[in-house]
N, C-alpha and C positions, 0 to 999 in steps of 0.2 A: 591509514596504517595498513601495510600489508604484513601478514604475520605467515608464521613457518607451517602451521597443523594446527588443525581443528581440536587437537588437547591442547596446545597453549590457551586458545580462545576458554575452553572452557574451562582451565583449572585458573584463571582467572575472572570468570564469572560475569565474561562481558559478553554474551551471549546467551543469555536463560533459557531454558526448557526447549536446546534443537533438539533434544532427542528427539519430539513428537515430528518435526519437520523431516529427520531421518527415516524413521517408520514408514514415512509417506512414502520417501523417496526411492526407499530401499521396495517399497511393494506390500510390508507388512504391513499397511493403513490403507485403507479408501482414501483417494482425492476427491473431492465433493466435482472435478471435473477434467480434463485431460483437455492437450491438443497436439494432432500427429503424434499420441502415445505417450504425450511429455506429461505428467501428471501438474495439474494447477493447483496452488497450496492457497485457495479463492473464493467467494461464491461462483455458486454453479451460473455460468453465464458471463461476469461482471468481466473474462479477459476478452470476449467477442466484444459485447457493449462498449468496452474501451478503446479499444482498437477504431470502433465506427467514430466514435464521440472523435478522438483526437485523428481521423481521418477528416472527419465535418469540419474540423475548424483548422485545415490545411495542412497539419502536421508531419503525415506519413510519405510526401514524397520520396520521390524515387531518389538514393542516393544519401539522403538525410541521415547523420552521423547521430545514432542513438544512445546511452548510457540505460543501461536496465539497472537499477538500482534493488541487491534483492531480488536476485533475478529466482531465485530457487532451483527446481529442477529447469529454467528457460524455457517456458512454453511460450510466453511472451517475447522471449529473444527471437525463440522462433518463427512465432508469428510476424513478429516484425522485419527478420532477415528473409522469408517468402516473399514477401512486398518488397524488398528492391533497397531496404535501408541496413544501411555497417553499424551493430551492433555491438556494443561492450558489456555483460554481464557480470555485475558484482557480487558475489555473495561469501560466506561463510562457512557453507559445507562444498566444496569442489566434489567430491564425492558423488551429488545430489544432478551434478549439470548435466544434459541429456543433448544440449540443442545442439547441431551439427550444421557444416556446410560453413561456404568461405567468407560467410557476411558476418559470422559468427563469432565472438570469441568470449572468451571469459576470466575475469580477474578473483583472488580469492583474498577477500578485506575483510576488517573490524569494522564495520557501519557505526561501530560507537568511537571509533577513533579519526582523525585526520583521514577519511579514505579519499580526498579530492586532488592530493599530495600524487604532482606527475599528470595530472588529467583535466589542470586550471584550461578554461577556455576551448575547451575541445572539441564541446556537441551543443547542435542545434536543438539537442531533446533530450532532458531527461527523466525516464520514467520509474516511478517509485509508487509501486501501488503496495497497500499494507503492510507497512512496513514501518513508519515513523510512529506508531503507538508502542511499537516495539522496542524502542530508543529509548536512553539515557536520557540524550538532550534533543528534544526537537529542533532547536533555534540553531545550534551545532550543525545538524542533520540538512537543515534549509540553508544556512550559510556555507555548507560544503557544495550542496544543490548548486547552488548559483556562481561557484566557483568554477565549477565544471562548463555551463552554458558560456557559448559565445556572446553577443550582446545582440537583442533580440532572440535569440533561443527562449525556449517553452518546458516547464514541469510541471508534466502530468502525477498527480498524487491522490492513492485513495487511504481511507483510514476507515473504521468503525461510525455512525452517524450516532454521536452520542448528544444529537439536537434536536430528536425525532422523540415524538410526545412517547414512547415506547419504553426510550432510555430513560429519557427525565422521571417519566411515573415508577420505573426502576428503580431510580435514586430515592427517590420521596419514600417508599416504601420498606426498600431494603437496603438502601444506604450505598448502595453502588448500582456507576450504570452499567445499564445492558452490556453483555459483553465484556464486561470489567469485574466477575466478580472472582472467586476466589479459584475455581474450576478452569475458568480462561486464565487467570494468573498462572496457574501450575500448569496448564497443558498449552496453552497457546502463548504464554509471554504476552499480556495483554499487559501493559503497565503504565501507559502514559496517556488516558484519556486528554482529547482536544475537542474544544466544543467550539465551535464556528468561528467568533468574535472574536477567542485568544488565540487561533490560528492563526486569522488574515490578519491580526495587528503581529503576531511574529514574522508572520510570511513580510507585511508591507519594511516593518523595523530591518528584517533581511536587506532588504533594495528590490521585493517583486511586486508587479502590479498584477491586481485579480483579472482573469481573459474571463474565466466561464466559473461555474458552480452547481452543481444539481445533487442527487444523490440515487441509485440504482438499489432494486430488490426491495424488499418486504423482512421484516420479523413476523414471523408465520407463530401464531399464538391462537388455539384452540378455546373456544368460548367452555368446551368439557374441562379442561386441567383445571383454570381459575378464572369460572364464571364472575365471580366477585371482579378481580382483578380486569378482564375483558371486558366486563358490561364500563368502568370508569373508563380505562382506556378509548372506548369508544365515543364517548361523552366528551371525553377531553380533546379528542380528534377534531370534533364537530365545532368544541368552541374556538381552538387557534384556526379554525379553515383553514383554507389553504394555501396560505402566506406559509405550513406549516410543510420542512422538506421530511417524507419521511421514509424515506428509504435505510435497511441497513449500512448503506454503504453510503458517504460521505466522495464525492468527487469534484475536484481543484484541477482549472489549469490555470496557471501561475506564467508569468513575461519578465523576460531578466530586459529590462529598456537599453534602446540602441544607444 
């Protein structure tokens, strides 16, 4: 769905709490990190790491037709349109888009509506990092995903890691996970936690097969705040070992088959 201005978006309620993504963008908020001055709305790190990750498993050739889904301010379009690949950024606030140069460009969509409508079949890569916790419908979100991909095309997708003994002991405790609680709801639109199992069975139900899976960064929790709380987390780390991913961050590359 491509819509008129960012007040229709919101006086309909299909985009929750952009103001906080504004502030950023506008300069009155720290980005936890930039690139070429483009502020990343991300953890600090996790658009470099990605960039290598879907380099490593062949992705970023030269020429390679991108879809940034979410693109924000486009740090990632940018990064990506430096490397040599034609880029299309999606988002919601136009206002916010920074990324320049001819590999460039940028569309301004409803992510919770039809945004695949004009762009079936188009790119070898579609990148959607943090973004789908954000969402209405996830399964919506993946079936526009792979609408967009040629056959054999790749999407790249990060979310919150709500699989990581961190989240769970979250939940157990205080009834929501990590990064889900009522603070990320209002400031960050955090509303649609996915936990591993009910991802790849929506991702496979879509039509994608799983390429890779890992998860980047840490939840940095001081044994001084909640000693009590630290000392099990640590315990509980030791029992799953480390079959156990436990990164904040959650990372999927996803195969639309030839």
């Amino acid at each position: 769905m491509i819509v008129r201005n960012i007040q229709e978006i919101e006086s309909h309620g299909l985009v929750p709490r952009v103001g906080r993504f504004r502030e950023i963008a506008s300069g009155e908020a720290k980005a936890p990190d930039s690139y070429a001055g483009i502020p990343i709305f991300a953890e600090k790190g996790l658009h470099a790491q990605a960039a290598a990750l879907m380099a490593d498993h062949g992705l970023l050739t030269h020429g390679t037709r991108v879809l940034d889904v979410a693109c924000g301010a486009g740090a990632m379009s940018q990064r990506l349109g430096d490397r040599g690949l034609a880029v299309i950024g999606l988002d919601a606030l136009p206002e916010s888009f920074q990324a320049t140069g001819p590999r460039v460009r940028h569309r301004f969509v409803d992510l919770n509506g039809p945004f695949e409508i004009g762009l079936e079949g188009s790119f070898d890569l579609v990148v959607a990092m943090e973004i789908i916790d954000h969402l209405e419908s996830p399964r919506a979100f993946l079936r526009g995903c792979f609408s967009c991909l040629r056959p054999g095309g790749h999407l790249f997708l990060t979310m919150p890691n709500v699989d990581s003994t961190y989240a769970l002991l979250s939940l157990a405790l205080n009834g929501t996970f990590a990064r889900f609680d009522d603070t990320y709801l209002r400031q960050d639109g955090h509303i649609m936690p996915l936990v591993r199992h009910q991802f790849l069975a929506a991702a496979q139900d879509c039509g994608f097969q799983t390429v890779a899976q890992q998860t980047f960064g840490e939840d940095a929790l001081s044994p001084w705040v909640w000693p009590k709380f630290w000392a099990l987390l640590h315990v509980l780390r030791r029992l799953r070992g480390r079959a156990a991913a436990e990164g904040a961050i959650a990372e999927y590359i996803l195969r639309r088959p030839d």
